[in-house]
C-alpha positions as CSV (number, residue, x, y, z in Angstrom):
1,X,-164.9,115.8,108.6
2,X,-162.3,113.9,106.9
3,X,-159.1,115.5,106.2
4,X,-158.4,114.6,102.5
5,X,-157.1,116.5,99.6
6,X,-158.1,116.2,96.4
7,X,-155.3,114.4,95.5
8,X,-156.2,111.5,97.7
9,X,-160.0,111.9,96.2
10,X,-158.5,111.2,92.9
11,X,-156.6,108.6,93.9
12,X,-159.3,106.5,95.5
13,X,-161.7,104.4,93.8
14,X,-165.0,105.4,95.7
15,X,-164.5,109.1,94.4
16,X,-165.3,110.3,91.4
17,X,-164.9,114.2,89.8
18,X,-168.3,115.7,89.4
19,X,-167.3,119.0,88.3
20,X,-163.6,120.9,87.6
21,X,-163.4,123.9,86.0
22,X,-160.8,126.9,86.4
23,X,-162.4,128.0,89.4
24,X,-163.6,124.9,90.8
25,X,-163.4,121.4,91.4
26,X,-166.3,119.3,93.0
27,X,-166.0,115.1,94.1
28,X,-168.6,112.8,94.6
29,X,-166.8,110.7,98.0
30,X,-168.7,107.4,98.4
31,X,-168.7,105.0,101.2
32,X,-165.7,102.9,100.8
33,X,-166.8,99.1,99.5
34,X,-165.6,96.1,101.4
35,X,-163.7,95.1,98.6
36,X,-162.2,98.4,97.7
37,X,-158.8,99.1,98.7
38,X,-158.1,101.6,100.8
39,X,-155.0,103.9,101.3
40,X,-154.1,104.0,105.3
41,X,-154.0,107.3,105.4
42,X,-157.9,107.5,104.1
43,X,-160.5,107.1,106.7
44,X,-163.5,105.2,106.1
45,X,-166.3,106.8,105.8
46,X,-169.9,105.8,106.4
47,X,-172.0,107.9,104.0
48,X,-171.9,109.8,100.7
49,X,-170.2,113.4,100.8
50,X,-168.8,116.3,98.8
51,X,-165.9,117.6,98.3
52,X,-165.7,121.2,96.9
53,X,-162.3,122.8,96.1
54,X,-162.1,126.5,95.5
55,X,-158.9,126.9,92.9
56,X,-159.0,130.5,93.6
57,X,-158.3,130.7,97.1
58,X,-156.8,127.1,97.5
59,X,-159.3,126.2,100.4
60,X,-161.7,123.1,100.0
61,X,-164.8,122.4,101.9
62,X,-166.0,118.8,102.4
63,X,-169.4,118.2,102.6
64,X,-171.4,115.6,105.0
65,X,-174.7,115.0,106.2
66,X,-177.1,117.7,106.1
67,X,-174.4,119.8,103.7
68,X,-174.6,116.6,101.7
69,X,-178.0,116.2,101.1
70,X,-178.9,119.6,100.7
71,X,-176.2,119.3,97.8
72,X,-177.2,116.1,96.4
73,X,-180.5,117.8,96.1
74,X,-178.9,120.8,94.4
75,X,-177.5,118.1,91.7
76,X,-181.0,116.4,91.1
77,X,-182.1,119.7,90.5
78,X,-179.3,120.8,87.8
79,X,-179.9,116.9,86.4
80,X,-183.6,118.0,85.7
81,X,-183.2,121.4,84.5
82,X,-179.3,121.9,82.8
83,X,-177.9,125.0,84.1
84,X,-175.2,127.3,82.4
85,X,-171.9,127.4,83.8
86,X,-172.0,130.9,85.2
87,X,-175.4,129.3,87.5
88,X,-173.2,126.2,88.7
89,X,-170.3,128.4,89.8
90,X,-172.4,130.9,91.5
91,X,-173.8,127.9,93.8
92,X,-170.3,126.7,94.1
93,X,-169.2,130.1,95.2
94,X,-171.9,129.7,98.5
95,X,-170.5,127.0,99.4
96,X,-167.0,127.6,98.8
97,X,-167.7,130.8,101.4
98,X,-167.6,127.8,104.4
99,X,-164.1,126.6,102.7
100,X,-161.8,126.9,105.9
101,X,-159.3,123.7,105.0
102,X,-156.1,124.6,102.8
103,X,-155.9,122.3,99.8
104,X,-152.8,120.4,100.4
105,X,-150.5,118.3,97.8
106,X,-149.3,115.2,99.0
């Protein structure tokens, strides 16, 4: 797992803010382009993930692989049906239970 904060997901060009609300923020973290610069302090990464910060706690979760896909099918599924708010944040709040990593300012 990559060891980024969500500063460094805003800063870089491959990422992109899903979702932030008081409670949470979520990033789309895309495999970094040939042609896109790249901080040295970001590792490369070779597939789509997700990172999930939990502003209550201040712990963040990032997403890969299996976690991905299962939440890239989550976000299909909201794309086809709209949820309310209060449904988002209560799947948020399941994965925000595996949140381990402090979010840390740089």
């Amino acid at each position: 797992m990559p060891n980024m904060s969500l500063i460094d997901t805003l800063k870089h060009p491959a990422m992109r803010m899903l979702y932030d609300s008081e409670a949470f923020a979520v990033v789309h973290v895309q495999p970094n382009a040939d042609d896109a610069p790249v901080a040295p302090h970001v590792p490369a990464l070779a597939r789509d993930g997700f990172e999930i910060v939990d502003k209550r706690s201040g712990k963040e979760v990032y997403l890969d692989g299996s976690w991905a896909e299962l939440f890239q099918q989550q976000i299909a599924a909201w794309q086809l049906n709209t949820p309310t708010q209060e449904e988002v944040e209560d799947t948020l709040e399941g994965y925000a239970e595996l949140a381990q990593t402090p979010v840390v300012m740089h």
